[in-house]
C-alpha atoms as one frame of an Amber mdcrd trajectory, in Angstrom:
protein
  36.358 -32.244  75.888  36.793 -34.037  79.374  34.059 -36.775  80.468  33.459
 -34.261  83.079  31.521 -32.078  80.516  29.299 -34.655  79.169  28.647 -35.697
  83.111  27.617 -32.455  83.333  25.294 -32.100  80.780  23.884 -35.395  81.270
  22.832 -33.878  85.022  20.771 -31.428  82.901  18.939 -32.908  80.022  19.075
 -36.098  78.201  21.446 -36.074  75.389  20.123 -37.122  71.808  22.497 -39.333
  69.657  22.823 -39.126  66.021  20.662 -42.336  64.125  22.052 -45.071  61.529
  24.960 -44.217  59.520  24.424 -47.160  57.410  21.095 -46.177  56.397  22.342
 -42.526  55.683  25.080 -43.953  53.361  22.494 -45.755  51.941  20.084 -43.334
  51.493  22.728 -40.986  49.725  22.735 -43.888  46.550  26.277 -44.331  45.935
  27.851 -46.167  43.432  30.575 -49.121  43.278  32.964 -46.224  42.467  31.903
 -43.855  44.801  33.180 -46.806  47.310  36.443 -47.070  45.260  35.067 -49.658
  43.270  33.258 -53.190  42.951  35.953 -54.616  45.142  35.191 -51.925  48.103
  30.611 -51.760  47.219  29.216 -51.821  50.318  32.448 -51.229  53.035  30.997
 -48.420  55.112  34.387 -47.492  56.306  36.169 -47.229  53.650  34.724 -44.276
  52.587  36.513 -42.305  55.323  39.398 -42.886  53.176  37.494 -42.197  49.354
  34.477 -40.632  50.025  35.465 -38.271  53.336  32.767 -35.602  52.692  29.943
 -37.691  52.218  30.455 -38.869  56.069  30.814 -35.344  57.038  27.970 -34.504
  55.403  25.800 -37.063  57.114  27.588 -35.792  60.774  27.012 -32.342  59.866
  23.001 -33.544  58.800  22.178 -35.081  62.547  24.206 -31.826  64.278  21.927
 -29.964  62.405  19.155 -31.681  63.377  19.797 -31.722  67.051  22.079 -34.221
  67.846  23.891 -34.077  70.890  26.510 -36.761  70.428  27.229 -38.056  66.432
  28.807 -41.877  66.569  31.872 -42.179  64.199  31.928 -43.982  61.083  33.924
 -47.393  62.301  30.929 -50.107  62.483  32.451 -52.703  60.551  35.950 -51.131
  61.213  37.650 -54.477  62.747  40.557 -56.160  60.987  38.241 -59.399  60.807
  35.490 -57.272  58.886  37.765 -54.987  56.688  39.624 -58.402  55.629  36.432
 -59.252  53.684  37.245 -56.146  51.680  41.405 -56.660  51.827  41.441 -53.917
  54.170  42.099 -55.357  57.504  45.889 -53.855  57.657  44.624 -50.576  57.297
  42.404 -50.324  60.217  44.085 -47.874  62.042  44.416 -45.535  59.248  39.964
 -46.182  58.337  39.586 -45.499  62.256  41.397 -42.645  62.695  40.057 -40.988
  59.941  36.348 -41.722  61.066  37.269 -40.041  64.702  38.874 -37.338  63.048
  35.924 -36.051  60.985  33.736 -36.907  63.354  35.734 -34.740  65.753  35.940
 -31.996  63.195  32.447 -32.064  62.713  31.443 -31.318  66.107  33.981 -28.553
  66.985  31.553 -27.199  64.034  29.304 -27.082  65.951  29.675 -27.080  69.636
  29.292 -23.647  71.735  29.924 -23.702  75.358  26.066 -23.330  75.653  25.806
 -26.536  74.025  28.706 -28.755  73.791  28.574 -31.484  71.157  29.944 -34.833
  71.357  31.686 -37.981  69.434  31.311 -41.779  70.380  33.004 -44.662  68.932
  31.030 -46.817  66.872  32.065 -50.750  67.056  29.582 -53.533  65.997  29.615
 -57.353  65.485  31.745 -58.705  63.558  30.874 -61.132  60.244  31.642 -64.671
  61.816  30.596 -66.541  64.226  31.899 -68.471  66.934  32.036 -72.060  66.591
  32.164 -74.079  70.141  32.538 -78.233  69.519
């Protein structure tokens, strides 16, 4: 889909977006092996590589409830954040996975009546900056 398309719809109706992914993964009560194991409890990301369908799930949950553009599933997806997990060199990979099945999720669901979209998720990362 072009960003003339979501211009376009933007011209005729605000566009909802999808709510907390983190609190969705939360709410689904996984365990330390559901994340791969106690070394990997609590890395959002990484279960675009272990755990695919439960993200797709929770994209396919907000579609279904009216979302008009679903975030992917790459908050804490930096090298600096996914090297608190030993993960950092396979950022790419945890990335492109998230887009993908976020993608996949909306062809799912997108008409030409109603077009859905995907946008990339980034947050803060775990340290801070130290100016002396």
């Amino acid at each position: 889909m072009s960003n003339q398309l979501i211009e376009e719809q933007l011209k005729k109706r605000i566009l909802i977006i999808d709510g907390a992914m983190g609190t969705m993964i939360q709410n689904a009560n996984l365990s330390p092996e559901d994340f791969g194991g106690e070394e990997y409890d609590g890395c959002n990301e990484y279960l675009n590589i272990v755990k695919p369908e439960v993200i797709e799930d929770i994209h396919r949950a907000y579609l279904d409830a009216g979302a008009d553009i679903i975030c992917t599933n790459t908050f804490g997806g930096t090298p600096v954040v996914l090297n608190e997990y030993n993960l950092g060199n396979q950022a790419h990979e945890i990335n492109l996975l998230a887009a993908q099945f976020a993608k996949k999720c909306v062809e799912e669901f997108s008409t030409p009546e109603w077009p859905r979209f995907v946008a990339g998720a980034i947050g803060p990362t775990t340290k801070t900056l130290s100016v002396t």
